[in-house]
DRENVEX-322911 format. One record per atom (N, C-alpha, C): z, y, x; atom name. Coordinates in Angstrom, 3 decimals, padded with zeros to 6 digits. Example, Ala and Ser with C-alpha at 12.3 -4.5 7.8 and 13.67 -1.06 7.14 Angstrom:
<pts>
+----------+----------+----------+----+
:        Z :        Y :        X :  a :
+----------+----------+----------+----+
:  007.800 : -005.690 :  013.190 :  N :
:  007.800 : -004.500 :  012.300 : CA :
:  007.800 : -003.300 :  013.200 :  C :
:  007.080 : -002.250 :  012.850 :  N :
:  007.140 : -001.060 :  013.670 : CA :
:  007.870 :  000.030 :  012.900 :  C :
+----------+----------+----------+----+
</pts>
This chain:
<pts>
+----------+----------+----------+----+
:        Z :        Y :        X :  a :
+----------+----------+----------+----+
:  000.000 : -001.172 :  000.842 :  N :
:  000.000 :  000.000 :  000.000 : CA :
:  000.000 :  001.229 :  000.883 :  C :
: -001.094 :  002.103 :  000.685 :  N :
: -001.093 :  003.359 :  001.417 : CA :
: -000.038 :  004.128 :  001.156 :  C :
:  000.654 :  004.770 :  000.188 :  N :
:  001.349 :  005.903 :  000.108 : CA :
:  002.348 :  005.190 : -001.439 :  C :
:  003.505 :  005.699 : -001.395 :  N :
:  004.197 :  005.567 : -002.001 : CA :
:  004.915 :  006.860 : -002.653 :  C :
:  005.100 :  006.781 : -003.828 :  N :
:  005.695 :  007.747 : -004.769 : CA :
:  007.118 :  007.685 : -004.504 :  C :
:  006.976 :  009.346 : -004.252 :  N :
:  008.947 :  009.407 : -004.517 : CA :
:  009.430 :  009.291 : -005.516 :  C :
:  010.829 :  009.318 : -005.792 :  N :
:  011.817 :  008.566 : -006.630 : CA :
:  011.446 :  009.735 : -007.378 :  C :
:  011.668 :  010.865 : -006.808 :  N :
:  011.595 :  012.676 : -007.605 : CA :
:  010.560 :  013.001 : -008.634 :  C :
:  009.216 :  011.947 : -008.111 :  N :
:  008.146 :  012.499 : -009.205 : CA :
:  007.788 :  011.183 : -010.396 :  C :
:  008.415 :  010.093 : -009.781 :  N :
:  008.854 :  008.847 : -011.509 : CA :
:  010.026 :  009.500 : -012.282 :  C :
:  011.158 :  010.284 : -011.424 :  N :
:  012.272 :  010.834 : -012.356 : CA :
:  011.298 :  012.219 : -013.605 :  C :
:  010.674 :  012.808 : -012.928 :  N :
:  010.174 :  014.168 : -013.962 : CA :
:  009.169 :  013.024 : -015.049 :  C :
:  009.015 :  011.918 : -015.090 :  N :
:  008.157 :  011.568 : -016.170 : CA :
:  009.446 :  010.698 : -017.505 :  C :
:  010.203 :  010.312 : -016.804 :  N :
:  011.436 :  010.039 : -017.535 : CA :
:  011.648 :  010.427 : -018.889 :  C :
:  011.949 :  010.293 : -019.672 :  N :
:  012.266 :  011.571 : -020.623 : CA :
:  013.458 :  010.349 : -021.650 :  C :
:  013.703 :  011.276 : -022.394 :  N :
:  015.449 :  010.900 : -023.401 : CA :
:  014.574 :  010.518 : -025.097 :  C :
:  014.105 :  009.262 : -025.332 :  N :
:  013.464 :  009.156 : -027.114 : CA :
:  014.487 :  008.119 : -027.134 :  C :
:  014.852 :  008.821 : -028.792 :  N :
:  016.141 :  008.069 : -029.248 : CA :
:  017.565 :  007.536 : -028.570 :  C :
:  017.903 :  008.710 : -028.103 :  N :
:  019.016 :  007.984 : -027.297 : CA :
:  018.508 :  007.196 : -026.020 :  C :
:  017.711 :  007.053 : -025.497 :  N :
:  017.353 :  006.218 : -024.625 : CA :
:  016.354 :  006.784 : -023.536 :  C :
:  016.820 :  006.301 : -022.273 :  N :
:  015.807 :  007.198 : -021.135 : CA :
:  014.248 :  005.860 : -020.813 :  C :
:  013.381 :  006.777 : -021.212 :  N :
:  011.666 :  006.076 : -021.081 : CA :
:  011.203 :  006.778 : -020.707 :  C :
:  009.594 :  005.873 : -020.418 :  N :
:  008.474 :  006.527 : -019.652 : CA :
:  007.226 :  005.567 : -020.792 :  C :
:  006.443 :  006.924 : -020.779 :  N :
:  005.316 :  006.701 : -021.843 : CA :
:  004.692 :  005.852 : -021.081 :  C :
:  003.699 :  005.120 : -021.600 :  N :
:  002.390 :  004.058 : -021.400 : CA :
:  001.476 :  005.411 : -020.533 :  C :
:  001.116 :  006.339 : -020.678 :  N :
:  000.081 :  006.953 : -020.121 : CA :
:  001.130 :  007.133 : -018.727 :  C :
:  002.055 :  007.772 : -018.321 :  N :
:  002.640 :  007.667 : -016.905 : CA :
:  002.878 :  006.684 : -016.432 :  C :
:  003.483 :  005.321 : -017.200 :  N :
:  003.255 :  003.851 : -016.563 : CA :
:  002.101 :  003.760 : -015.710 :  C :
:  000.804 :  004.267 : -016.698 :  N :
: -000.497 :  003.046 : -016.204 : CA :
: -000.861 :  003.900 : -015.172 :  C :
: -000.155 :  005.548 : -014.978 :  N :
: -000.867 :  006.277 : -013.798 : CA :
: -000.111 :  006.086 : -012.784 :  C :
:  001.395 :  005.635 : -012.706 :  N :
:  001.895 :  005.214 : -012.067 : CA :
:  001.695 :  003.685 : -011.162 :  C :
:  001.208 :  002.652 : -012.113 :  N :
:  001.096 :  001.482 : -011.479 : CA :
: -000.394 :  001.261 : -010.783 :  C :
: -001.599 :  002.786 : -011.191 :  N :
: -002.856 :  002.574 : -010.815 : CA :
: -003.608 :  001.956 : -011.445 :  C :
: -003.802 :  001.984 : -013.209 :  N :
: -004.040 :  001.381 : -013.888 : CA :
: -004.577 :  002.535 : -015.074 :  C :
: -005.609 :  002.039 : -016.161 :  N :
: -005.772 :  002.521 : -017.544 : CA :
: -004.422 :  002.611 : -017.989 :  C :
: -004.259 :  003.611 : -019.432 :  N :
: -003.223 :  003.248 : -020.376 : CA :
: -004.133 :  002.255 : -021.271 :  C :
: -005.334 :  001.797 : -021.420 :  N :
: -005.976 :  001.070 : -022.325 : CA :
: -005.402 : -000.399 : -021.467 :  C :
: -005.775 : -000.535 : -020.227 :  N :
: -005.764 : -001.536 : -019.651 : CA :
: -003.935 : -002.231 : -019.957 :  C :
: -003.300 : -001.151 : -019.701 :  N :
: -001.905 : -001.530 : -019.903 : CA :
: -001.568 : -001.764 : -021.008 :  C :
: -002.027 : -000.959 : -022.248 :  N :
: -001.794 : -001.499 : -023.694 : CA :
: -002.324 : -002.903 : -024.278 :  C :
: -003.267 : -003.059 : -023.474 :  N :
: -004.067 : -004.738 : -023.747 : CA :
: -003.173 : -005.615 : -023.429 :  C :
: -002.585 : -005.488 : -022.253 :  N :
: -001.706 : -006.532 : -021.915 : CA :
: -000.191 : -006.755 : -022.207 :  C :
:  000.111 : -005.311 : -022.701 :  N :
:  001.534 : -005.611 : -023.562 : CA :
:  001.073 : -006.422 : -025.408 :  C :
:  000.075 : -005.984 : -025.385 :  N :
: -000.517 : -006.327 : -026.582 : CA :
: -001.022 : -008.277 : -026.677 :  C :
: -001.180 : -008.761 : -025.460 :  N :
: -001.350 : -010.129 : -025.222 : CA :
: -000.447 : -010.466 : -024.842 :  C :
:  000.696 : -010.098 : -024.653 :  N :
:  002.604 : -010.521 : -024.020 : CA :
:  003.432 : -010.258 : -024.615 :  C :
:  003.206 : -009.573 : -026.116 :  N :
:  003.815 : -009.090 : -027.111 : CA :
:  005.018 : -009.421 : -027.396 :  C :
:  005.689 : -010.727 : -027.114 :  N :
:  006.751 : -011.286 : -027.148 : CA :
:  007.696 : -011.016 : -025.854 :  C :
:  006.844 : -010.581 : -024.438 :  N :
:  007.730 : -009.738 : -023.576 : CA :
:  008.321 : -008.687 : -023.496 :  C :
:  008.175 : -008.184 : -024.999 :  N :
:  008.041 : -006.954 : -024.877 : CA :
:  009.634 : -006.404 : -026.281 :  C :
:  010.250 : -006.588 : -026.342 :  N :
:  010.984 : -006.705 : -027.780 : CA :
:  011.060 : -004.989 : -027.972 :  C :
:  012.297 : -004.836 : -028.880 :  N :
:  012.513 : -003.721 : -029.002 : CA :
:  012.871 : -002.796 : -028.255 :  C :
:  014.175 : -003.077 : -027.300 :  N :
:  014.664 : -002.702 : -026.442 : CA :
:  013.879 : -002.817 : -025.254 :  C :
:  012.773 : -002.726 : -024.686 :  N :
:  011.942 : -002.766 : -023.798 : CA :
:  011.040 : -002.076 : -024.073 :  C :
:  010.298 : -002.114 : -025.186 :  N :
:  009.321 : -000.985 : -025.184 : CA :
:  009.657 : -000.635 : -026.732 :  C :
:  008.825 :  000.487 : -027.418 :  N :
:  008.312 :  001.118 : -028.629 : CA :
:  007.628 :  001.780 : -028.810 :  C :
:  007.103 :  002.105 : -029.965 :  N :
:  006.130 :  003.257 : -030.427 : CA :
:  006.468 :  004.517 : -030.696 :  C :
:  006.157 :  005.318 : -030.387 :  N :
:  007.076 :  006.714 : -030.943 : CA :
:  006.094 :  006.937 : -031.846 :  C :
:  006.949 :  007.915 : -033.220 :  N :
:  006.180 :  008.433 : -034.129 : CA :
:  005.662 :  009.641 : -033.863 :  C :
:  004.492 :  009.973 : -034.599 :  N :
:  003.902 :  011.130 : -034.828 : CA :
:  005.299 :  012.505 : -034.449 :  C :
:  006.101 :  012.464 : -034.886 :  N :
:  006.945 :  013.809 : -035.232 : CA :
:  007.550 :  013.670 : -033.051 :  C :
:  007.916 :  012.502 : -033.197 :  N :
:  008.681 :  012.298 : -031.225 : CA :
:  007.208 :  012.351 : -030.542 :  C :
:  005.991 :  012.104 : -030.512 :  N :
:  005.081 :  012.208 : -029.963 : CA :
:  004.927 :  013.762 : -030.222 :  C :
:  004.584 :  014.802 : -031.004 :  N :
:  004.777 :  015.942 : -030.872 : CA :
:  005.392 :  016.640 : -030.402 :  C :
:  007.030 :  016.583 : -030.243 :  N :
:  007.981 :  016.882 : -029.560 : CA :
:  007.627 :  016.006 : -027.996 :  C :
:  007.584 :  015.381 : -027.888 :  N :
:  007.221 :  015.149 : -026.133 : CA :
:  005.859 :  016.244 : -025.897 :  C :
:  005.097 :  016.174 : -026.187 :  N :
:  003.553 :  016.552 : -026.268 : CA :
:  004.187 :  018.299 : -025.610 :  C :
:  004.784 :  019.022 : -026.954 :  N :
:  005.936 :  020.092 : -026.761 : CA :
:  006.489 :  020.131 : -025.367 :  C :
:  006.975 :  019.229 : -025.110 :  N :
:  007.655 :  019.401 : -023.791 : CA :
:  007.624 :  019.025 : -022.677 :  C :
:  006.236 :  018.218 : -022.500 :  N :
:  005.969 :  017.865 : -021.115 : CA :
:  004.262 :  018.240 : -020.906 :  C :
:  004.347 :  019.488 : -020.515 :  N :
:  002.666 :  019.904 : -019.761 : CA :
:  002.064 :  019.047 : -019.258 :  C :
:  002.198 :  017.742 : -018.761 :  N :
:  001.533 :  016.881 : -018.534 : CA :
:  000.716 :  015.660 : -019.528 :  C :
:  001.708 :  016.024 : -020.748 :  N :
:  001.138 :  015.316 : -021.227 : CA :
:  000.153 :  015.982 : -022.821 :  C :
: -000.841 :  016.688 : -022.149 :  N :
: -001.321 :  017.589 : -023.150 : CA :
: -002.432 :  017.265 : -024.084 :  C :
: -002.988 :  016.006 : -022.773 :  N :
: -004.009 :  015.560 : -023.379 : CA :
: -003.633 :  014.174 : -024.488 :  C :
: -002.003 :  013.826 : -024.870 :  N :
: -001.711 :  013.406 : -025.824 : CA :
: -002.170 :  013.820 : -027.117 :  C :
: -001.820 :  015.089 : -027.078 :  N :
: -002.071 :  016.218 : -028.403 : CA :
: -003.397 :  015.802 : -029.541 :  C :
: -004.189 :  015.714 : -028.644 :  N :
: -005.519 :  015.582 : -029.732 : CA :
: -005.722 :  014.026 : -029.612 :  C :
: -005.032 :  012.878 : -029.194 :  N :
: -005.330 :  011.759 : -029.040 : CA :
: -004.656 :  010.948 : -030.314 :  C :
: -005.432 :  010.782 : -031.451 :  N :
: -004.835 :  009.853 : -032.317 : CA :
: -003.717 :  008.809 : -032.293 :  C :
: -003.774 :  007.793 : -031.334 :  N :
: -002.540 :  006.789 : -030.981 : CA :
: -001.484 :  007.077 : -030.679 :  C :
: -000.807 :  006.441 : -031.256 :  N :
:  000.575 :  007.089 : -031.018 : CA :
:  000.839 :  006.166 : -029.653 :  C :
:  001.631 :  007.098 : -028.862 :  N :
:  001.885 :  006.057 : -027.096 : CA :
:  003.270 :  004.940 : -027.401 :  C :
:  003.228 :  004.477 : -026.750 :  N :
:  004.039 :  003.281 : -026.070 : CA :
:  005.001 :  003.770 : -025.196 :  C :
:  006.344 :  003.635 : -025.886 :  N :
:  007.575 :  004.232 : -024.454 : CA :
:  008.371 :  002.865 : -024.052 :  C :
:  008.515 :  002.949 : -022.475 :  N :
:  008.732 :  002.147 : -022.103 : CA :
:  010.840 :  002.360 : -021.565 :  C :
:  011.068 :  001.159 : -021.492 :  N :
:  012.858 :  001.352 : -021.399 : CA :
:  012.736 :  000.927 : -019.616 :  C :
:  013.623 :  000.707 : -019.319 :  N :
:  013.890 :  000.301 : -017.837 : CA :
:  012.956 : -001.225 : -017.505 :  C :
:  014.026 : -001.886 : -018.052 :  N :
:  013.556 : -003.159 : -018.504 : CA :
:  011.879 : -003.504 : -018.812 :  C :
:  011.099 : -002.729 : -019.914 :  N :
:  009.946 : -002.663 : -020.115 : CA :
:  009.223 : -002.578 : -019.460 :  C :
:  009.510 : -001.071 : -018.341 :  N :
:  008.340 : -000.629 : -017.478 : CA :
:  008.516 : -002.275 : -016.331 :  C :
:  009.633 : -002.948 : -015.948 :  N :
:  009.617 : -003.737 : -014.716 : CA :
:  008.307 : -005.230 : -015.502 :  C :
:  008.933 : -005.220 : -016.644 :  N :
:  008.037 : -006.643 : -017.366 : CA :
:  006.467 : -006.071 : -017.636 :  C :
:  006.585 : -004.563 : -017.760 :  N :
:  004.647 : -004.062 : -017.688 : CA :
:  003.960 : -004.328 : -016.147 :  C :
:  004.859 : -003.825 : -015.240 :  N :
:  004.625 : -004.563 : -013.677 : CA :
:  004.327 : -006.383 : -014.048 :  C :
:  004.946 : -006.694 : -014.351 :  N :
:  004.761 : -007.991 : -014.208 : CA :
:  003.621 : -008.420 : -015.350 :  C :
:  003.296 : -008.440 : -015.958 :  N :
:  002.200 : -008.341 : -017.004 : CA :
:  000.716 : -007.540 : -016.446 :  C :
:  000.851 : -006.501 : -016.107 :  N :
: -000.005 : -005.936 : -015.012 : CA :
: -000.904 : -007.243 : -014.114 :  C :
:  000.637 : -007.664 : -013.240 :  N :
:  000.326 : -008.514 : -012.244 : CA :
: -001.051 : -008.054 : -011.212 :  C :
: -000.602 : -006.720 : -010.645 :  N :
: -001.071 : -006.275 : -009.164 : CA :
: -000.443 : -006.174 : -008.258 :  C :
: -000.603 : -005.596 : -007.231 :  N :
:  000.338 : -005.593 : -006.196 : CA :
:  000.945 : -004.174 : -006.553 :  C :
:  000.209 : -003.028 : -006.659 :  N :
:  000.456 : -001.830 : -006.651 : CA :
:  001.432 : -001.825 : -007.857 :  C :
:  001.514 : -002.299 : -008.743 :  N :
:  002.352 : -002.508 : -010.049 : CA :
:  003.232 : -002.865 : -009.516 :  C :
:  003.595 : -004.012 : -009.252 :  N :
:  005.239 : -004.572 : -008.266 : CA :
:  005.738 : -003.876 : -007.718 :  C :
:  004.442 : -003.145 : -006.489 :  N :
:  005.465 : -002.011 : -005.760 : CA :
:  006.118 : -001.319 : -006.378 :  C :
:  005.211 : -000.530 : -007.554 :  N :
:  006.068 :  000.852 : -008.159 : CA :
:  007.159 :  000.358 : -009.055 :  C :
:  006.978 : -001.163 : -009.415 :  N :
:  008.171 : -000.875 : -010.677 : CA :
:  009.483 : -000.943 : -009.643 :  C :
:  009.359 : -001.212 : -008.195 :  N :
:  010.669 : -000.897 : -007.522 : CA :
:  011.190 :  000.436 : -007.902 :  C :
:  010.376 :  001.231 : -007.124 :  N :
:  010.457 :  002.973 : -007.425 : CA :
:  010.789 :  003.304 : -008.797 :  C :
:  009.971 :  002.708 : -009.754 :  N :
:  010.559 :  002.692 : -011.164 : CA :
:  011.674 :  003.000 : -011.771 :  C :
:  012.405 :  001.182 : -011.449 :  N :
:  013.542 :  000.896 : -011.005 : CA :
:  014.631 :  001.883 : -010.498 :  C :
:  014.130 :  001.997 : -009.695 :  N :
:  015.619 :  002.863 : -008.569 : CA :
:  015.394 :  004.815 : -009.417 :  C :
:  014.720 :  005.102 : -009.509 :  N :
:  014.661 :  006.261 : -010.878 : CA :
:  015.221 :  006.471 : -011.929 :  C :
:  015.200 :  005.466 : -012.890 :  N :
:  016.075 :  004.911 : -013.835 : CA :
:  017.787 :  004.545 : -013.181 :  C :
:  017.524 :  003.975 : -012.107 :  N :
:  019.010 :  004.154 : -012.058 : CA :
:  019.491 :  004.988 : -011.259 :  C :
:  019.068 :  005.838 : -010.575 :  N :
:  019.419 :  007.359 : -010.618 : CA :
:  019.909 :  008.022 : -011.176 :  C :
:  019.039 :  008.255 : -012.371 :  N :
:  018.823 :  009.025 : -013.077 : CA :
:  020.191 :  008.555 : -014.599 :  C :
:  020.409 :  007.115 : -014.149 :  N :
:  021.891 :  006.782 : -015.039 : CA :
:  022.977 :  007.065 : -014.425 :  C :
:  023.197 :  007.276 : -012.872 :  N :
:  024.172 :  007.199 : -012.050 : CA :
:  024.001 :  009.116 : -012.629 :  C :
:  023.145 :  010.161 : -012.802 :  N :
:  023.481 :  011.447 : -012.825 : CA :
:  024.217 :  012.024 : -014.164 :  C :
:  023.302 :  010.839 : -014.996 :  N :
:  024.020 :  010.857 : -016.627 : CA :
:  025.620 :  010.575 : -016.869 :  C :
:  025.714 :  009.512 : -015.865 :  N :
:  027.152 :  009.018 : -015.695 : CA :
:  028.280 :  010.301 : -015.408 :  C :
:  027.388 :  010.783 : -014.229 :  N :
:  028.546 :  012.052 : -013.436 : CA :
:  028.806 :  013.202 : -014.131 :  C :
:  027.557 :  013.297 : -014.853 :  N :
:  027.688 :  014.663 : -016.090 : CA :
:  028.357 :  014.474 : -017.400 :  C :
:  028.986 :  012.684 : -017.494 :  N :
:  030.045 :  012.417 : -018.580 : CA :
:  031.177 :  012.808 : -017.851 :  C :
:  031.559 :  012.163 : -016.153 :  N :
:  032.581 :  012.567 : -015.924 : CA :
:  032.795 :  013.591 : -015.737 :  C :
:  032.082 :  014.955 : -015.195 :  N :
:  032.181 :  016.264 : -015.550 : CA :
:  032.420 :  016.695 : -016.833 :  C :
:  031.903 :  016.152 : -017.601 :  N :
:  032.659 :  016.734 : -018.981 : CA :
:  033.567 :  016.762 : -019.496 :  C :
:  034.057 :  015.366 : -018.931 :  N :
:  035.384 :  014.576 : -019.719 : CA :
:  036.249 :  015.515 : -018.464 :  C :
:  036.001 :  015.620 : -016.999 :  N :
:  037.025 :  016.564 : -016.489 : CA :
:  036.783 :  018.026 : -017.260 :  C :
:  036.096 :  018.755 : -017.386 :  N :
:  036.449 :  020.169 : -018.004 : CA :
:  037.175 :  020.061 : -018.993 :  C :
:  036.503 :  019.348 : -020.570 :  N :
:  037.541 :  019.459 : -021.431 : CA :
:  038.770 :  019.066 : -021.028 :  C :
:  039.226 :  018.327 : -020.063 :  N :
:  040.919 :  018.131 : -019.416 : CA :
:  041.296 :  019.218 : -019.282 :  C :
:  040.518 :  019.882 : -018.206 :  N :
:  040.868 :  020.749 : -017.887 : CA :
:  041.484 :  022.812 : -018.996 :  C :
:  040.180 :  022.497 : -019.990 :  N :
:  040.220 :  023.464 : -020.940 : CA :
:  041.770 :  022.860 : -021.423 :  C :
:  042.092 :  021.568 : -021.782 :  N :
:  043.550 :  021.698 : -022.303 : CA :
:  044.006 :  021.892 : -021.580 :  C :
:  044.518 :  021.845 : -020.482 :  N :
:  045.159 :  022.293 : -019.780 : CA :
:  045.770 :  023.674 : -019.419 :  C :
:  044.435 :  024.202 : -019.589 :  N :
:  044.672 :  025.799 : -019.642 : CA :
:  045.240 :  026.232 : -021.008 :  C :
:  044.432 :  025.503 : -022.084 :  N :
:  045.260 :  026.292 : -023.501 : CA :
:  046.863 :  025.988 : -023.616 :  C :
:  047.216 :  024.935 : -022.468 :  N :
:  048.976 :  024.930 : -022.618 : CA :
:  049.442 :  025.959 : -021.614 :  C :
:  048.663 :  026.053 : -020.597 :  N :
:  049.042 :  027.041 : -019.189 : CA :
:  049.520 :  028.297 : -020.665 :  C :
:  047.811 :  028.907 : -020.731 :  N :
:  048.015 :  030.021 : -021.620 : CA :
:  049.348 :  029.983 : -022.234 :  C :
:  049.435 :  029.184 : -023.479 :  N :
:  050.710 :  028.906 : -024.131 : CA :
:  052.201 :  029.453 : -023.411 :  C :
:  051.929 :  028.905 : -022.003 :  N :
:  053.400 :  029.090 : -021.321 : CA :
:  053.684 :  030.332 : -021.158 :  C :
:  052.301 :  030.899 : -020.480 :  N :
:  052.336 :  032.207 : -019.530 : CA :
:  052.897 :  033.276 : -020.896 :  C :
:  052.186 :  032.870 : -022.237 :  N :
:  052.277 :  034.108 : -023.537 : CA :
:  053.936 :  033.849 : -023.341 :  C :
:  054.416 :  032.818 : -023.593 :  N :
:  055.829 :  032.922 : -023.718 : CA :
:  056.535 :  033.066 : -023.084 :  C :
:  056.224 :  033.226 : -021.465 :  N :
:  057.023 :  033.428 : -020.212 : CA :
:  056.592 :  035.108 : -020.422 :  C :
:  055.674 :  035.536 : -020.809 :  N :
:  055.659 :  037.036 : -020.611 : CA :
:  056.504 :  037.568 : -021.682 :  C :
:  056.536 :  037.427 : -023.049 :  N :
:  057.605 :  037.907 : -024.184 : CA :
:  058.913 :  037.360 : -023.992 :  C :
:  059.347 :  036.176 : -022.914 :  N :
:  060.442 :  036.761 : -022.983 : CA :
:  060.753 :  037.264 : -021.621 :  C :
:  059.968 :  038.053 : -020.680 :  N :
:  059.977 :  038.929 : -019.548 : CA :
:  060.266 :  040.201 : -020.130 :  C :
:  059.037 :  040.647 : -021.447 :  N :
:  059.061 :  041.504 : -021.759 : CA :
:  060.707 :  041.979 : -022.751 :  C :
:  061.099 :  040.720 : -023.273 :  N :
:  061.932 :  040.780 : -023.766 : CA :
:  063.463 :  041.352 : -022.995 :  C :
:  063.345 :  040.637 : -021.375 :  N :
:  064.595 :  041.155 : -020.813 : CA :
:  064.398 :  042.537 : -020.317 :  C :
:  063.147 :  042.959 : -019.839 :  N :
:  062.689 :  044.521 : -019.284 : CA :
:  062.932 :  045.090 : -020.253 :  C :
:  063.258 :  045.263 : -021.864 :  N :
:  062.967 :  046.339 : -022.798 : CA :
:  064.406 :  046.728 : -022.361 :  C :
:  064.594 :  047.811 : -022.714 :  N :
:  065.755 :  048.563 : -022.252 : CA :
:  066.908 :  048.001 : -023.929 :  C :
:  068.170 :  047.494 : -023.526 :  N :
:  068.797 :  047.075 : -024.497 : CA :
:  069.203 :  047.829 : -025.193 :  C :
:  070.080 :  048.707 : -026.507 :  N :
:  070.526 :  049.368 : -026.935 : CA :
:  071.677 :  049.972 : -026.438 :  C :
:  071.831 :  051.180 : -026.761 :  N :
:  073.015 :  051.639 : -025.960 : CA :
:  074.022 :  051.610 : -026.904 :  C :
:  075.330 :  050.538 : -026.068 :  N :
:  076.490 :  050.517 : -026.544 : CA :
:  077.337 :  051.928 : -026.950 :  C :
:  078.050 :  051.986 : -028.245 :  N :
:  078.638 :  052.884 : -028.298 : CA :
:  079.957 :  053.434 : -026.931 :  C :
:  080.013 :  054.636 : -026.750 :  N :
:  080.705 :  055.118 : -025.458 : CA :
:  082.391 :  054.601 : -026.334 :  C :
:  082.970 :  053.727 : -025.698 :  N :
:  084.557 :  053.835 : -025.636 : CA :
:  085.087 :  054.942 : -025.316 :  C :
:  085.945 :  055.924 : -026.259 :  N :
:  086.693 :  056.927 : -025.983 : CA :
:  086.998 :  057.166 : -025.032 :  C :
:  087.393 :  058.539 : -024.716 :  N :
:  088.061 :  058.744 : -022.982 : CA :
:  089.024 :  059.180 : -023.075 :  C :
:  089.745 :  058.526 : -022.102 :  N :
:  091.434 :  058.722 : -022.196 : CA :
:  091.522 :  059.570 : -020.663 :  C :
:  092.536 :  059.955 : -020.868 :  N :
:  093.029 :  061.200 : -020.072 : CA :
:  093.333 :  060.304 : -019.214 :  C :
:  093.762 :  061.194 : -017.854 :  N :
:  094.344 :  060.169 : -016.558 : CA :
:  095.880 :  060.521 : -016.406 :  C :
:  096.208 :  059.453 : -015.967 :  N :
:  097.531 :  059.187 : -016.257 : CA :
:  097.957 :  058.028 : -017.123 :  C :
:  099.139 :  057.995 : -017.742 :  N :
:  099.523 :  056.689 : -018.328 : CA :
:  100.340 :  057.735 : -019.926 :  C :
:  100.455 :  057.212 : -020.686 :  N :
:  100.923 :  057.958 : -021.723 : CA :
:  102.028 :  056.564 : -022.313 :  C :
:  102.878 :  057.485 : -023.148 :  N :
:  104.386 :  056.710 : -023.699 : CA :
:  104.319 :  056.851 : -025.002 :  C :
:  104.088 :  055.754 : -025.626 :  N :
:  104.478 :  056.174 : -027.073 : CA :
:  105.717 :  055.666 : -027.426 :  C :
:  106.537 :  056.747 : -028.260 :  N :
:  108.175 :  056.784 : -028.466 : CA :
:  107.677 :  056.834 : -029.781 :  C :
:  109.036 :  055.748 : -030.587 :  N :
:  108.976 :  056.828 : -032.032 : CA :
:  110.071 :  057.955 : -032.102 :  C :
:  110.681 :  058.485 : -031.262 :  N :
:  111.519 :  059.223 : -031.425 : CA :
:  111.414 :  059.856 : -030.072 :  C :
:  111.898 :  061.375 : -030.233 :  N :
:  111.957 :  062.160 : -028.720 : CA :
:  113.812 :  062.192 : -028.430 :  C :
:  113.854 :  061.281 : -027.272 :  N :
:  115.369 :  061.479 : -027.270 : CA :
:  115.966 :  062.573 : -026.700 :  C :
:  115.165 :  063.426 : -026.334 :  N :
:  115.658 :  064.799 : -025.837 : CA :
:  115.135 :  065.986 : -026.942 :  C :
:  116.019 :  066.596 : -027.234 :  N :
:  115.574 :  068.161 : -027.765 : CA :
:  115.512 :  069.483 : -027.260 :  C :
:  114.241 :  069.880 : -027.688 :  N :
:  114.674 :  071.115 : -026.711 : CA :
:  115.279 :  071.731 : -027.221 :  C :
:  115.977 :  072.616 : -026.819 :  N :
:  116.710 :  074.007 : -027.221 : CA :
:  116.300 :  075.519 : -026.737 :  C :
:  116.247 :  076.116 : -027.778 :  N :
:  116.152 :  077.137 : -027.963 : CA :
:  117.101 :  078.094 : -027.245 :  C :
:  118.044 :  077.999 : -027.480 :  N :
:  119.398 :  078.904 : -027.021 : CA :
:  120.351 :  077.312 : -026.765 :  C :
:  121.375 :  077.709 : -026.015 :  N :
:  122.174 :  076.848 : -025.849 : CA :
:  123.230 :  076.869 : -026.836 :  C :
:  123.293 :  075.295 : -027.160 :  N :
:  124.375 :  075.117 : -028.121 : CA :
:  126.233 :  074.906 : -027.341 :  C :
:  126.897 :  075.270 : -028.072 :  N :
:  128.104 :  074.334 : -027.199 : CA :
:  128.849 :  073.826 : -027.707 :  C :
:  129.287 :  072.846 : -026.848 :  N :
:  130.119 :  071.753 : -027.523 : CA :
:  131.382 :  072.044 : -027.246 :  C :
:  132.124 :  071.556 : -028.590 :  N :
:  133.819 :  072.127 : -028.260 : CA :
:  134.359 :  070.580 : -027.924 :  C :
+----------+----------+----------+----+
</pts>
């Protein structure tokens, strides 16, 4: 085999129908060096290699929407048939149905694309599943910080001012109920 395809340009033909990551019959057969007629004949004579989960038909409405979103595949648009999407599994048993050399090679490359391309799907669940951790996390942080600040704010507010306790003179004071001394005015005398 002269030249071999990178992993980078089987991943951009990839695409997500129904929940599921495929590659149309027209990038298969340009991939393995082949017709898409030639390749549809022979899934079409192996029909039983082929179940659900390995290949399908997309409808009119998912064939439009791909058509929509992959510039490459433009010349779908005006082509009556609806294409053939292939699963992991599918594209390796269209290699083998094929039965070239150049087919074998690529469904390696195939292969290792697809699981790439599950190993990136994988990491962008565990990225997700860490942020939303993380978002709770913060809505309890938040939680704390609101209530660590009201009652900050609560001890900084200046408290009310106690009423002033009277002021007493200095010194010590006597309370008598009676004054045992009298004064006098003039002197009295005693006989």
């Amino acid at each position: 085999m002269k030249t071999l395809i990178p992993v980078e340009v089987i991943e951009q033909r990839i695409l997500f129908v129904r929940g599921q990551k495929v590659i149309l019959d027209a990038d298969l057969a340009g991939l393995y060096g082949t017709t898409t007629k030639r390749l549809n004949e022979q899934v079409k004579r192996n029909r039983g290699r082929f179940p659900e989960d390995f290949m399908f038909q997309l409808t009119k409405k998912e064939k439009a929407e791909v058509v929509a979103i992959c510039d490459h595949l433009a010349k779908l648009k005006f082509s009556p048939a609806l294409p053939n999407a292939f699963t992991e599994h599918g594209a390796i048993m269209a290699a083998s149905v094929l039965n070239t050399e150049k087919a074998i090679q690529i469904s390696v490359f195939v292969v290792r694309a697809f699981v790439k391309l599950r190993g990136m799907l994988s990491t962008h669940k565990e990225l997700a599943h860490k942020l939303a951790e993380l978002e709770r996390q913060f809505q309890s942080h938040d939680e704390s910080i609101r209530s660590l600040v009201v009652a900050i704010s609560q001890l900084m507010a200046s408290p009310e001012p106690e009423p002033e306790p009277p002021k007493e003179g200095i010194g010590f004071l006597v309370e008598e109920m009676y004054l045992p001394y009298e004064s006098s005015k003039g002197s009295k005398k005693h006989s």
